[in-house]
C-alpha positions as CSV (number, residue, x, y, z in Angstrom):
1,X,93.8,88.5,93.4
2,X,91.9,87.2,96.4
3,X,91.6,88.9,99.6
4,X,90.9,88.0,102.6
5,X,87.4,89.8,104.1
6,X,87.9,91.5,108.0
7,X,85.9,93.0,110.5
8,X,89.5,93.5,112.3
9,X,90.6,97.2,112.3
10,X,94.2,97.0,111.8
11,X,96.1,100.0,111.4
12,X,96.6,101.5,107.8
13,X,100.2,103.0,108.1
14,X,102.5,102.0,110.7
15,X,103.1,104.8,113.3
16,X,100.6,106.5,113.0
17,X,98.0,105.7,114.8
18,X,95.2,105.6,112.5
19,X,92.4,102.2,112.3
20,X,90.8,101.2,109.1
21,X,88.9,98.8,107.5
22,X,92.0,96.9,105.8
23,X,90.7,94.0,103.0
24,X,94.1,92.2,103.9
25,X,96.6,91.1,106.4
26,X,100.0,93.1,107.2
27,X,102.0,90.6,106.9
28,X,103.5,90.8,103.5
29,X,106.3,87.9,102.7
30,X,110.1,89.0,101.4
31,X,110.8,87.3,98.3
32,X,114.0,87.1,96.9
33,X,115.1,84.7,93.5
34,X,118.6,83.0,92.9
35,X,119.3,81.1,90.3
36,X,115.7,81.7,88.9
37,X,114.3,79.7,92.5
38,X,112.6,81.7,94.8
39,X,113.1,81.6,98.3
40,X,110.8,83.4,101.2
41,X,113.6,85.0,103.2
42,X,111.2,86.7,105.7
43,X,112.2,85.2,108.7
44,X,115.7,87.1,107.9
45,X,113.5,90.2,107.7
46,X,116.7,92.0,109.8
47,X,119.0,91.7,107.0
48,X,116.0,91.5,103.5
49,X,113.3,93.9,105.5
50,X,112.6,97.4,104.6
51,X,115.7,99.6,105.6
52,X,117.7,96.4,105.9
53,X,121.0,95.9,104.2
54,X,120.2,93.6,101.5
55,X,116.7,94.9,100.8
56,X,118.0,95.7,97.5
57,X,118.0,92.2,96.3
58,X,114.5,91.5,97.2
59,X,111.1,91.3,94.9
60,X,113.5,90.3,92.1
61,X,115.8,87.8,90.7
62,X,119.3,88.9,92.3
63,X,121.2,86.1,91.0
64,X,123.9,88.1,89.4
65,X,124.3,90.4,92.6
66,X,124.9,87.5,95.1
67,X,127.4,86.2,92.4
68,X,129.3,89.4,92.7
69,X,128.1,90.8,96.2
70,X,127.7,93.5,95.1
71,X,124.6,95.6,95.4
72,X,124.6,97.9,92.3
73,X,121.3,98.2,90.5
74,X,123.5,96.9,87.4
75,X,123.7,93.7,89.2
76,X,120.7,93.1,90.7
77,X,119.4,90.9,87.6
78,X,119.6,87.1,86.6
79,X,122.3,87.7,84.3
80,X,125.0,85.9,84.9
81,X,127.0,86.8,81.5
82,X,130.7,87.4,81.7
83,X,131.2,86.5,85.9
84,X,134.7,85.1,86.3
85,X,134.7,81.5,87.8
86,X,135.4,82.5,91.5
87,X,132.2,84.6,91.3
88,X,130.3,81.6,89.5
89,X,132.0,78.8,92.4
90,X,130.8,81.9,95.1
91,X,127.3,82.1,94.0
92,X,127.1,77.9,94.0
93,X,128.4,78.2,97.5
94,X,125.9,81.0,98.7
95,X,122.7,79.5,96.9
96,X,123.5,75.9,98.4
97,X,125.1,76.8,102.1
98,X,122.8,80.8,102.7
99,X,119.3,80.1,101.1
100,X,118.9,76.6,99.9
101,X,119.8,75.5,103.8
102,X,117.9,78.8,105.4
103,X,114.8,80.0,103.6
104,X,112.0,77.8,102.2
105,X,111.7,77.7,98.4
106,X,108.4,78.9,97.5
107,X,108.3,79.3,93.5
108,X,110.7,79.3,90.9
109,X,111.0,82.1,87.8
110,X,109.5,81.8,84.6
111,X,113.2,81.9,83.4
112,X,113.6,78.8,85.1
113,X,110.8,76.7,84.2
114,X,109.9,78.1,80.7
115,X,112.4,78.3,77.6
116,X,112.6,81.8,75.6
117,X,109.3,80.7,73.3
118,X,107.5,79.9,76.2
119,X,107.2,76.6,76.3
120,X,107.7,74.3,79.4
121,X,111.2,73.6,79.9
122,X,111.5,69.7,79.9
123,X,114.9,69.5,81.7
124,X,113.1,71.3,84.9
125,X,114.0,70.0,87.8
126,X,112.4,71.1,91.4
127,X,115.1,71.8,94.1
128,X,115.6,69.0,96.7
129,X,115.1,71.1,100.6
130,X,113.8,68.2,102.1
131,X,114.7,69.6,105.8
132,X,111.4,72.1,105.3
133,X,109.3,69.1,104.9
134,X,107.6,70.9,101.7
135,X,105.9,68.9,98.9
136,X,106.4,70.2,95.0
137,X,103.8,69.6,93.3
138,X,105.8,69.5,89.7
């Protein structure tokens, strides 16, 4: 990993008060994957921040949770085995019209663009989100 070298103090833990020598920024991005396609979803940091309601589904590939809304550690997973087809038609209709429209795709899951051996997955295909003006370089 590469960090970024400061002179800045910037506070170690929030709250308390305490400066340090910190060898990276704050900021840290929310990730969140659907459908194996990863979105960054931190300018909704109210609803996927720390203490947020759907913090849950973050840092992992939630596609079977947002299929079901449901929250449950069981569902928070990529599986998508056995959902009826109104959660399957739900999940097309949350990817497309929630994060495809809202959040910026930044990466996709190895699930996504490798097949179980691990080699590339010819029939990839990057997602069109042409109103975020971001190039893929696939």
């Amino acid at each position: 990993g590469r960090f970024l070298e400061t002179q800045q103090r910037l506070p170690c833990t929030p709250g308390l008060g305490k400066t340090c020598f910190c060898p990276f920024p704050p900021y840290q991005p929310i990730y969140l994957a659907v459908k194996g396609v990863v979105f960054d979803v931190s300018s909704g940091k109210e609803f996927y921040g720390r203490g947020a309601p759907y913090n849950a589904l973050t840092g992992k590939d939630s596609t079977r949770g947002v299929a079901k809304m449901s929250l449950d550690p069981a569902d928070l997973t990529h599986d998508t085995t056995g959902l009826t087809a109104k959660e399957l038609e739900s999940l097309e209709d949350v990817f497309t019209k929630v994060y495809k429209a809202k959040y910026p795709i930044v990466g996709y899951t190895a699930r996504r663009i490798l097949n179980e051996d691990g080699s590339p997955n010819l029939d990839f295909k990057p997602e069109d989100q042409p109103h975020f003006d971001i190039k893929d370089e696939f």
